[in-house]
TORKOL-4160 file (C-alpha; in steps of 0.2 Angstrom, whole numbers, padded with zeros to 4 digits, m for minus):
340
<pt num="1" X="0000" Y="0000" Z="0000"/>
<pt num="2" X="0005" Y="0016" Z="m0001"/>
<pt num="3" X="0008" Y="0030" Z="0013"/>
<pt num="4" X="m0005" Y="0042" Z="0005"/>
<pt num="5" X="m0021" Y="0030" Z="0003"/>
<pt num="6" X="m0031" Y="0048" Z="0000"/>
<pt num="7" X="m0021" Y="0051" Z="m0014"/>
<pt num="8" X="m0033" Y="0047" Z="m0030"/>
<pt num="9" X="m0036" Y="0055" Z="m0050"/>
<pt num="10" X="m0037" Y="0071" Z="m0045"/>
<pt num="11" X="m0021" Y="0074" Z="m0033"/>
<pt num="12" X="m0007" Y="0084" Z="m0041"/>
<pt num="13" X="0011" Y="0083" Z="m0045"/>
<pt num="14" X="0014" Y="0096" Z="m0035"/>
<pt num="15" X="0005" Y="0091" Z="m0019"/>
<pt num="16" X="0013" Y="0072" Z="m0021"/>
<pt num="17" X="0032" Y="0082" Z="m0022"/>
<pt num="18" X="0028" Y="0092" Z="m0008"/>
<pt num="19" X="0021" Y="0076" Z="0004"/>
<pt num="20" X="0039" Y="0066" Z="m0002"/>
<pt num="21" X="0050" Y="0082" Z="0001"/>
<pt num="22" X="0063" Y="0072" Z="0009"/>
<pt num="23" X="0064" Y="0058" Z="m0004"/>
<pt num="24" X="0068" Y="0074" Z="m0017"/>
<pt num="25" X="0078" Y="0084" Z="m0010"/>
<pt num="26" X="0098" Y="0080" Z="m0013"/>
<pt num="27" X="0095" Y="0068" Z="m0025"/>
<pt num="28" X="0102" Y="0066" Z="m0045"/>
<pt num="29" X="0084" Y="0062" Z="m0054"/>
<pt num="30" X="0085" Y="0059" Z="m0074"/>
<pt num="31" X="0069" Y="0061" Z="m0084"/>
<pt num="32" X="0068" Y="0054" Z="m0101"/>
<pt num="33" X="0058" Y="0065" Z="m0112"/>
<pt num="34" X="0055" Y="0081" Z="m0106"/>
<pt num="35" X="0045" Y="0094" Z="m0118"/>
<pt num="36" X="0034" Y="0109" Z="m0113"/>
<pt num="37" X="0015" Y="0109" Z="m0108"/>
<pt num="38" X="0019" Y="0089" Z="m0108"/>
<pt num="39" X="0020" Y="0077" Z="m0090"/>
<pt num="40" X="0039" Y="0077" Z="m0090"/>
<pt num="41" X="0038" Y="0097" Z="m0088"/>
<pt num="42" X="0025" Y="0095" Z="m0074"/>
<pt num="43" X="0038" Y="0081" Z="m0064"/>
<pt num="44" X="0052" Y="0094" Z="m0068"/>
<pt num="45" X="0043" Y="0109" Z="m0059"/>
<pt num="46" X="0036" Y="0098" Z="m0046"/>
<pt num="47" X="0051" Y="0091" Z="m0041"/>
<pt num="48" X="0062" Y="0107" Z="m0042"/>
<pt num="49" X="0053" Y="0114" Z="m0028"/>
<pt num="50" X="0064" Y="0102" Z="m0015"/>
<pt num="51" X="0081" Y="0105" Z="m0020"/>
<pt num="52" X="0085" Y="0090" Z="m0030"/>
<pt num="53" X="0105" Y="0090" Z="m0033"/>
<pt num="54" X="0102" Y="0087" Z="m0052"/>
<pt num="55" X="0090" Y="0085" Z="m0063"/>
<pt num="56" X="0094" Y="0077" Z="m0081"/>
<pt num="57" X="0083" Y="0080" Z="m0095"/>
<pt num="58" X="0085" Y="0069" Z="m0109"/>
<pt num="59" X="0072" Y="0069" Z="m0124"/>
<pt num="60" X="0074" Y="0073" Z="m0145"/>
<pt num="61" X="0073" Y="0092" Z="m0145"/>
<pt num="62" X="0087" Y="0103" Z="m0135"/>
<pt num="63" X="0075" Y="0119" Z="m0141"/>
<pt num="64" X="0059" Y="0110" Z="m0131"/>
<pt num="65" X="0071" Y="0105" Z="m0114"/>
<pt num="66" X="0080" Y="0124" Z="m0115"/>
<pt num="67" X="0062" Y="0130" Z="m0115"/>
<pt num="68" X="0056" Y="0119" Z="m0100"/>
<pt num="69" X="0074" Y="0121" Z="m0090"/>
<pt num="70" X="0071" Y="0140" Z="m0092"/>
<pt num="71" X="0054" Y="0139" Z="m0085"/>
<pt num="72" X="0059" Y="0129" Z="m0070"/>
<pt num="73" X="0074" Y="0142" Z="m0067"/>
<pt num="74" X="0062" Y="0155" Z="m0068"/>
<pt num="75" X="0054" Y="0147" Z="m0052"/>
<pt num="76" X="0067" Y="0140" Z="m0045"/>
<pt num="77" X="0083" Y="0149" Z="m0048"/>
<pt num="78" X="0096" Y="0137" Z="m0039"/>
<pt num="79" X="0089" Y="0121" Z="m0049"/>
<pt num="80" X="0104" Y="0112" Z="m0058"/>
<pt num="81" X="0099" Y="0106" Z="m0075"/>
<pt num="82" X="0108" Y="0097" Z="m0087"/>
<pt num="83" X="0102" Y="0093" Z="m0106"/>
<pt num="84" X="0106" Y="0077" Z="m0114"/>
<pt num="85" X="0099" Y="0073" Z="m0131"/>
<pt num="86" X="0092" Y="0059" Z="m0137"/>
<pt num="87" X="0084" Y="0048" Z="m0151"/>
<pt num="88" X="0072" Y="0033" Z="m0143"/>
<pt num="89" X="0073" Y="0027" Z="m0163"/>
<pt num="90" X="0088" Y="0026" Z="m0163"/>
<pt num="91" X="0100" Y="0015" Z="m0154"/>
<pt num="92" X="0115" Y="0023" Z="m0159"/>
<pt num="93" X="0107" Y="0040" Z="m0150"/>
<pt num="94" X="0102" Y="0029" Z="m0136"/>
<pt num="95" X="0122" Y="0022" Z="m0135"/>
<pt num="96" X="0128" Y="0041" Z="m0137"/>
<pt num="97" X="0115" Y="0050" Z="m0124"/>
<pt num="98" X="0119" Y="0036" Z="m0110"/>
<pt num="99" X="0138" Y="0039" Z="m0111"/>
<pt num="100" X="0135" Y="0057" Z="m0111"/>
<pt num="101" X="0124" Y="0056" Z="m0094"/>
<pt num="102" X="0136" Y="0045" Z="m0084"/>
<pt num="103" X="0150" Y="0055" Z="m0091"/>
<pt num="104" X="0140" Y="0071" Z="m0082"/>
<pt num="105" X="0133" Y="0059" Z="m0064"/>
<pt num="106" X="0139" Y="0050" Z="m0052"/>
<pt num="107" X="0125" Y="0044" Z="m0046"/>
<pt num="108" X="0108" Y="0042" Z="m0050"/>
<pt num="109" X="0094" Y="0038" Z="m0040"/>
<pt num="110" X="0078" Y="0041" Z="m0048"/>
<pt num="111" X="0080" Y="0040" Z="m0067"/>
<pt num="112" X="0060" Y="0040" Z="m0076"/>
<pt num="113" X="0056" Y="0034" Z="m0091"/>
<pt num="114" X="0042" Y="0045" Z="m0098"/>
<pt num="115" X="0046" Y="0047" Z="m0116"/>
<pt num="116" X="0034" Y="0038" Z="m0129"/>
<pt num="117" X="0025" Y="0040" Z="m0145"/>
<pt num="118" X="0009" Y="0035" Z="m0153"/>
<pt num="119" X="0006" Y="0032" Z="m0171"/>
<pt num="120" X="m0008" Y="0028" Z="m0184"/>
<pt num="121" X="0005" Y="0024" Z="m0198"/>
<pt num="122" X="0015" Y="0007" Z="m0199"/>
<pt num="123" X="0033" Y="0015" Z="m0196"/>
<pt num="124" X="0050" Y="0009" Z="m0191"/>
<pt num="125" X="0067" Y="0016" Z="m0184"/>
<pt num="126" X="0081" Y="0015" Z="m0189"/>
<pt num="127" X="0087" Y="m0003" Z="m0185"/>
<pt num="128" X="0069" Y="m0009" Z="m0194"/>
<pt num="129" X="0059" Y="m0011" Z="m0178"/>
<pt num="130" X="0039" Y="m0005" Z="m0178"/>
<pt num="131" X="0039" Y="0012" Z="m0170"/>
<pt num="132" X="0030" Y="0013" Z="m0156"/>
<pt num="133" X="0040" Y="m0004" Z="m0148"/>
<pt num="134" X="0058" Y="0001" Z="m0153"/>
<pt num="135" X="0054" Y="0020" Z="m0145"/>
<pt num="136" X="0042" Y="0016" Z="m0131"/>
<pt num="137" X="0051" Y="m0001" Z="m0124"/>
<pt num="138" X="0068" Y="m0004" Z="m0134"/>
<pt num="139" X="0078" Y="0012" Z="m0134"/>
<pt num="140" X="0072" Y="0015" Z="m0115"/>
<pt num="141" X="0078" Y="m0004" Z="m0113"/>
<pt num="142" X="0097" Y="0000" Z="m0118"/>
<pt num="143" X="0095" Y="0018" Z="m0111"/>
<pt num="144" X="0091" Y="0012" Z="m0092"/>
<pt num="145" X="0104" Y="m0006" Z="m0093"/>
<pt num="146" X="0119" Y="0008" Z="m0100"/>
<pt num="147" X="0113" Y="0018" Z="m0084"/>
<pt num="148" X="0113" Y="0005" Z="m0074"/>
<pt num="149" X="0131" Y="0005" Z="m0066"/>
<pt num="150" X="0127" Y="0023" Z="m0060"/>
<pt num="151" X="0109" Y="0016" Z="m0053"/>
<pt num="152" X="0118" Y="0003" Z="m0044"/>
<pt num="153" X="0131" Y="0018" Z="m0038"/>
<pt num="154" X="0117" Y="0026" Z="m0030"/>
<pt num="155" X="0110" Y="0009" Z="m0020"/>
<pt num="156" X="0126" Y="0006" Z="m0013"/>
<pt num="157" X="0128" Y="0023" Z="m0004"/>
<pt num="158" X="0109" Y="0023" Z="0000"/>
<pt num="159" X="0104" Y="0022" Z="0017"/>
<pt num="160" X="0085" Y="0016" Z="0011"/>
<pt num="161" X="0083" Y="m0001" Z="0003"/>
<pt num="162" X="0070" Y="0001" Z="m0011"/>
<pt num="163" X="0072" Y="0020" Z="m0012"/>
<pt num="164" X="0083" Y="0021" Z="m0028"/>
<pt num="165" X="0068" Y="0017" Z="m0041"/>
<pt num="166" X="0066" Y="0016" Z="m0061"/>
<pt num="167" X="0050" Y="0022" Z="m0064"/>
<pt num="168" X="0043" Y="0014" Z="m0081"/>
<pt num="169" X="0026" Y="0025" Z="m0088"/>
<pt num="170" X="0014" Y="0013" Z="m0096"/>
<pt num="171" X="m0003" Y="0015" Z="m0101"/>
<pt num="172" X="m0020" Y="0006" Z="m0098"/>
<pt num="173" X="m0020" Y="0004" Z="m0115"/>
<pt num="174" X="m0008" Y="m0011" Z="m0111"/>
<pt num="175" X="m0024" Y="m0021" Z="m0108"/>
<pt num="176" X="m0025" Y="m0021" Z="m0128"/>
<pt num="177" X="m0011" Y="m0033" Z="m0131"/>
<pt num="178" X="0000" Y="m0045" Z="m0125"/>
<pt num="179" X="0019" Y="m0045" Z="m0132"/>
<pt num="180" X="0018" Y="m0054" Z="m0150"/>
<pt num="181" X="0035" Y="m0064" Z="m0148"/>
<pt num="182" X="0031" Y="m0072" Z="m0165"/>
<pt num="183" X="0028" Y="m0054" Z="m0173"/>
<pt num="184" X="0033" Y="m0037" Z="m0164"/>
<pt num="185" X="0034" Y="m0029" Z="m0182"/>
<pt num="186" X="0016" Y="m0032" Z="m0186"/>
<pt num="187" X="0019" Y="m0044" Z="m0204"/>
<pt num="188" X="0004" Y="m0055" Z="m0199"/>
<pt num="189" X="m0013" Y="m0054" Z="m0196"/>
<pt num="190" X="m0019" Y="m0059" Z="m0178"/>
<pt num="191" X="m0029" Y="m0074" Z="m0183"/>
<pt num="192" X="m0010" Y="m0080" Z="m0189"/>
<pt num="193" X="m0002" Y="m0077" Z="m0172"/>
<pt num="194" X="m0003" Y="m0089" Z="m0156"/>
<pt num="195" X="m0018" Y="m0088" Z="m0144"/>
<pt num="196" X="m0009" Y="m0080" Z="m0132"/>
<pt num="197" X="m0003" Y="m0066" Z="m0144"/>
<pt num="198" X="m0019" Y="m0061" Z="m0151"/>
<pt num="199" X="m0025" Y="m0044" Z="m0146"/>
<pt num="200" X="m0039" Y="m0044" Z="m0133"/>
<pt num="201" X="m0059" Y="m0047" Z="m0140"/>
<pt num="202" X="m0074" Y="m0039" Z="m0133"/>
<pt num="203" X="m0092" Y="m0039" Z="m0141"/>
<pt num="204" X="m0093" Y="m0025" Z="m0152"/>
<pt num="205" X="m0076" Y="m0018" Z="m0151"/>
<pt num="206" X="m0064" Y="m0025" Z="m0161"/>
<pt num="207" X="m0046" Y="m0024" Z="m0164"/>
<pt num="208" X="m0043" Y="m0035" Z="m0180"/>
<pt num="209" X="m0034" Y="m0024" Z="m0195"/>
<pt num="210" X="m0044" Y="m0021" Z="m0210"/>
<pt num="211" X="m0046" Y="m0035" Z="m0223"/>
<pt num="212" X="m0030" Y="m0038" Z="m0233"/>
<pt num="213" X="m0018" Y="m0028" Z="m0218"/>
<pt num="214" X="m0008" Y="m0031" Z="m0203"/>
<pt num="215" X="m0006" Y="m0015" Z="m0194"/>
<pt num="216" X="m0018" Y="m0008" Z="m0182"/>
<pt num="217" X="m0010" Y="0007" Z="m0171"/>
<pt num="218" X="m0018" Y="0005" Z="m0156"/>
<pt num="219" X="m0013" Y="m0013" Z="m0155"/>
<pt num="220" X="0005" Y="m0010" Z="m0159"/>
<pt num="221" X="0006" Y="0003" Z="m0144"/>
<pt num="222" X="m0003" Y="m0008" Z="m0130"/>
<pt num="223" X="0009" Y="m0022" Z="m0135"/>
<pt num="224" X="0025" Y="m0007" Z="m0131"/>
<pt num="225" X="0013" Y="m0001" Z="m0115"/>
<pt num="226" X="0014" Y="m0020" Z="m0109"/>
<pt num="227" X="0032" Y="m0021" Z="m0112"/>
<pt num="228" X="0034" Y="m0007" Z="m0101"/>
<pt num="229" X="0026" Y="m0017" Z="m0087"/>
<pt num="230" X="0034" Y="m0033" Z="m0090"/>
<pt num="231" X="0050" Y="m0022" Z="m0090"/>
<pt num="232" X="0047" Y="m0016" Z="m0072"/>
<pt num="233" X="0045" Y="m0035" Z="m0067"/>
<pt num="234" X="0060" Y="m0039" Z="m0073"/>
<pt num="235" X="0070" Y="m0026" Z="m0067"/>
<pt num="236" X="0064" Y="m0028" Z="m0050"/>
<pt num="237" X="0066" Y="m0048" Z="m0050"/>
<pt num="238" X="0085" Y="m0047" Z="m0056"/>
<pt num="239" X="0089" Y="m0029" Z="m0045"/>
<pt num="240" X="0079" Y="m0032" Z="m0029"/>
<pt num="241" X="0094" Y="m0039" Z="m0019"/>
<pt num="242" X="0103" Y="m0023" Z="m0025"/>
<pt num="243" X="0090" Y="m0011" Z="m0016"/>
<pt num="244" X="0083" Y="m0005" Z="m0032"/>
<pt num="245" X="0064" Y="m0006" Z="m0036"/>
<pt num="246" X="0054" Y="m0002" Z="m0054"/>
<pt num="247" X="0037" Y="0001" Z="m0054"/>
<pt num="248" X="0025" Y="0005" Z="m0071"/>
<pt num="249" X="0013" Y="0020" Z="m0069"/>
<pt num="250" X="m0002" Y="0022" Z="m0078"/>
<pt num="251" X="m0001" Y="0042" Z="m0078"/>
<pt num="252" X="m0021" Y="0043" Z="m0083"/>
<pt num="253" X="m0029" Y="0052" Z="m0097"/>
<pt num="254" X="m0022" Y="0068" Z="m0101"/>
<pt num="255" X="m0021" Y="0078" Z="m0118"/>
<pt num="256" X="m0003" Y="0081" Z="m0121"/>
<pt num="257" X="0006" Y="0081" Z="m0137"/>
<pt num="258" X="0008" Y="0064" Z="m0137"/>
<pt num="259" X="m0009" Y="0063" Z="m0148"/>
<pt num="260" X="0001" Y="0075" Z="m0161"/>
<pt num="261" X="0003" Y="0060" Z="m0173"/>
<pt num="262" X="m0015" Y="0056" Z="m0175"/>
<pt num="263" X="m0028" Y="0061" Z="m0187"/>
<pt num="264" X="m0046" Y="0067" Z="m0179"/>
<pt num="265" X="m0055" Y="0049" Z="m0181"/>
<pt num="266" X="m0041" Y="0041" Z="m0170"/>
<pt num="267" X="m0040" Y="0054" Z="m0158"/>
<pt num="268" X="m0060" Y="0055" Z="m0155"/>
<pt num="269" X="m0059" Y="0037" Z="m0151"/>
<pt num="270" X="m0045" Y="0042" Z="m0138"/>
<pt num="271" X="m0058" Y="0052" Z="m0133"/>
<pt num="272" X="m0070" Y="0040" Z="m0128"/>
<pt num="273" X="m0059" Y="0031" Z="m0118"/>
<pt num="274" X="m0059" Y="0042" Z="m0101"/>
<pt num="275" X="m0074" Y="0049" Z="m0089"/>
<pt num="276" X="m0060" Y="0059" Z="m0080"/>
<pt num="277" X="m0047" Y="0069" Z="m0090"/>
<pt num="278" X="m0031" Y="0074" Z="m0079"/>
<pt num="279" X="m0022" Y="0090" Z="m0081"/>
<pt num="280" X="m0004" Y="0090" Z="m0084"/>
<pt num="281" X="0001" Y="0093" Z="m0066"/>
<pt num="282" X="m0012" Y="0080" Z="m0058"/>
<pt num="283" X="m0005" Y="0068" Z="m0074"/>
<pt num="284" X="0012" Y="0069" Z="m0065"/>
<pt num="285" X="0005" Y="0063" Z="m0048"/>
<pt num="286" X="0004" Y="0045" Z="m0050"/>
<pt num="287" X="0022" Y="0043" Z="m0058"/>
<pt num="288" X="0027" Y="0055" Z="m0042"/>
<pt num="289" X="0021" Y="0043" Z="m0031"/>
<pt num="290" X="0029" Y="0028" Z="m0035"/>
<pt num="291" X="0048" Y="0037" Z="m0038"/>
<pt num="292" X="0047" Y="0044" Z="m0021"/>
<pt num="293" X="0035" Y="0036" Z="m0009"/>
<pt num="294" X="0047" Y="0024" Z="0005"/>
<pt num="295" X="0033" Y="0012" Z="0007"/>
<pt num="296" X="0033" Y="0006" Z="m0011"/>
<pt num="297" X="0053" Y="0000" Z="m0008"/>
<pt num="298" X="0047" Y="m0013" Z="0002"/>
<pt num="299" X="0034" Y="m0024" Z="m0005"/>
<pt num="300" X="0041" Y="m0033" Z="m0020"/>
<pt num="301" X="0025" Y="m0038" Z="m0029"/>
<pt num="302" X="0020" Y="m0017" Z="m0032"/>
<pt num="303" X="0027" Y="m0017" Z="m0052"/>
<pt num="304" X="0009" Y="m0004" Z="m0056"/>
<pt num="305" X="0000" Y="0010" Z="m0051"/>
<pt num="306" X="m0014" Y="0019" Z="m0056"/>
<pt num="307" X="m0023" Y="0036" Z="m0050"/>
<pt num="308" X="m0009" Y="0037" Z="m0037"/>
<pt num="309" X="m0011" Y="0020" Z="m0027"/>
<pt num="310" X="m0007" Y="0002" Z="m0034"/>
<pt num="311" X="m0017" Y="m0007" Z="m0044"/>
<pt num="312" X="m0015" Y="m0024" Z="m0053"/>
<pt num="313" X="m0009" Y="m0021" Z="m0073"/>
<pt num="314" X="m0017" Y="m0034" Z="m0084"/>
<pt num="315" X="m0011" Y="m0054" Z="m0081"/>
<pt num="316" X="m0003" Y="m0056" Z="m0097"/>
<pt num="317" X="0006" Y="m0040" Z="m0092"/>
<pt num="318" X="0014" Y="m0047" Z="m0075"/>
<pt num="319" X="0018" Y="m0062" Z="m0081"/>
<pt num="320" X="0036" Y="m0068" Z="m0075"/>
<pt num="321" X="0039" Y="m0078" Z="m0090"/>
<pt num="322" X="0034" Y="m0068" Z="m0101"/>
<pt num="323" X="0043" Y="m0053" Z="m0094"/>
<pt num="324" X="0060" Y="m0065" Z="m0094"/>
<pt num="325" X="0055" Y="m0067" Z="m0113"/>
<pt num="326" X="0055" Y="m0051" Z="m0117"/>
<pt num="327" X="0071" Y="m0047" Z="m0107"/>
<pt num="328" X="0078" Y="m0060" Z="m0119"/>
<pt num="329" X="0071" Y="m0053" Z="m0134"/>
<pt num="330" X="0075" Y="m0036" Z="m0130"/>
<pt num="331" X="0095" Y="m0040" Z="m0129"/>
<pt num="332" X="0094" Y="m0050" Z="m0144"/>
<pt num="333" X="0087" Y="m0035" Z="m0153"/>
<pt num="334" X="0101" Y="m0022" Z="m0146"/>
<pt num="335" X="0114" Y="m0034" Z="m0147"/>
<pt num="336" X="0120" Y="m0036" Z="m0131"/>
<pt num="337" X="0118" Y="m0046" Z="m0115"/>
<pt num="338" X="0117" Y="m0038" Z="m0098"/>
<pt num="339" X="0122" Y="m0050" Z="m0084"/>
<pt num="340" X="0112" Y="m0041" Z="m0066"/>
């Protein structure tokens, strides 16, 4: 459980920030995709209220983090910031940025993977892999494991077990789809894929592609939003003994310009899909919590929290076997192994 059980949808960033004050203040926190009027600003502001030592932004556009660095200097003058770019779609990027941050830390003790995309077109990066898995899961896959000597760093001076976390943003969306070992690119239609790697069915909805194609968008992101859970369960598994917790937040439903890819008819069926639409600072709160509440670093089996308290992510999401698969999977597909 968690220490705020009145925390709920509507709680903000900035009221969770100021509860945890002492789990911020003095420590080096990394955000990963940081843009203005977007949830990465909001944890930034929220969190430089309580004299973090550093924060590190890293996202794709240095003119979109100067602008957010400015605005949180303008509130909060003595806030070190550095800027680090970064490419998700591209894993040399990813190679370049993570050597850049541990060349600038020597510590990190909160590092938050927010960035993601969503698409209505079949697209791929540059190693060939569909978009939205290879930015949402595989760059932030070799991002955190490159950062992970510096994570560990932080463990071992830390007087906390549990405290040093890797927070992984997911989406309910992930109910959509399970991981499609046999097909993460999207070549086949579903009824060609295992049972198990079929998207999920409900009367009247469907999530079949039309006649004669394979793609459909909204499958191919819940399918990276799982691999965000199941990344949380494997990082906790193999780091546990290490002091180091990940968890998977569900941040809510919140108009940011995540939805700038989409044409109107996908984006009024996102529209559809909330009775409660978050603001940006309240959009924060849940991710918040899980980064800096104490009593999450003790209970083993919290990998997902929604609307600032924990919840239970879908089965096929917190699945062990599963997750140990796509830990497999993932190394294969960045060419190397990482021995935790």
């Amino acid at each position: 459980m968690t220490t705020n059980p009145e925390f709920g949808q509507s709680t903000t960033g900035t009221t969770v920030a100021k509860a945890f004050s002492d789990e911020v203040r003095g420590k080096v926190i990394v955000i990963v995709g940081v843009s203005p009027q977007s949830i990465g600003e909001s944890m930034a502001l929220a969190l430089a209220a309580h004299d973090p030592a550093l924060l590190v932004f890293a996202s794709r556009t240095k003119s979109k983090m100067e602008e957010v660095s400015s605005k949180v200097k303008s509130v909060h003058g003595k806030t070190k910031i550095e800027l680090v770019g970064v490419d998700l779609a591209s894993l040399a990027s990813v190679r370049e940025a993570a050597k850049t941050i541990n060349s600038i830390v020597d510590r990190i003790d909160i590092l938050i993977n927010n960035a993601a995309v969503v698409l209505q077109r079949h697209e791929s990066t540059q190693e060939g892999l569909e978009m939205q898995f290879g930015t949402n899961h595989i760059g932030p896959f070799l991002l955190t494991n490159l950062l992970l000597p510096k994570i560990i760093a932080a463990a071992e001076n830390s007087a906390t077990k549990g405290s040093i976390r890797i927070i992984n943003l997911t989406s309910q969306g992930h109910i959509i789809s399970p991981i499609r070992f046999s097909d993460t690119n999207f070549k086949k239609r579903p009824e060609d894929l295992p049972l198990e790697e079929r998207p999920m069915s409900r009367p009247g909805v469907s999530f079949d592609p039309p006649p004669g194609e394979t793609y459909v968008p909204f499958v191919a992101y819940g399918q990276s939003k799982t691999a965000n859970v199941l990344f949380s369960v494997s990082l906790t598994k193999k780091l546990a003994s290490k002091g180091i917790r990940s968890i998977a937040t569900h941040p809510g439903s919140i108009w940011t310009d995540l939805s700038r890819n989409l044409d109107e008819k996908h984006q009024d069926l996102i529209s559809k899909t909330a009775g409660f639409w978050k603001d940006l600072d309240q959009g924060a709160a849940t991710t918040l919590v899980a980064a800096l509440d104490p009593k999450l670093g003790a209970d083993l089996d919290i990998t997902y929290l929604n609307d600032c308290q924990v919840a239970q992510a879908a089965e096929h999401a917190r699945d062990e076997k599963a997750a140990e698969g796509l830990w497999q999977l993932s190394e294969s597909i960045v060419g190397q192994e990482f021995k935790l």
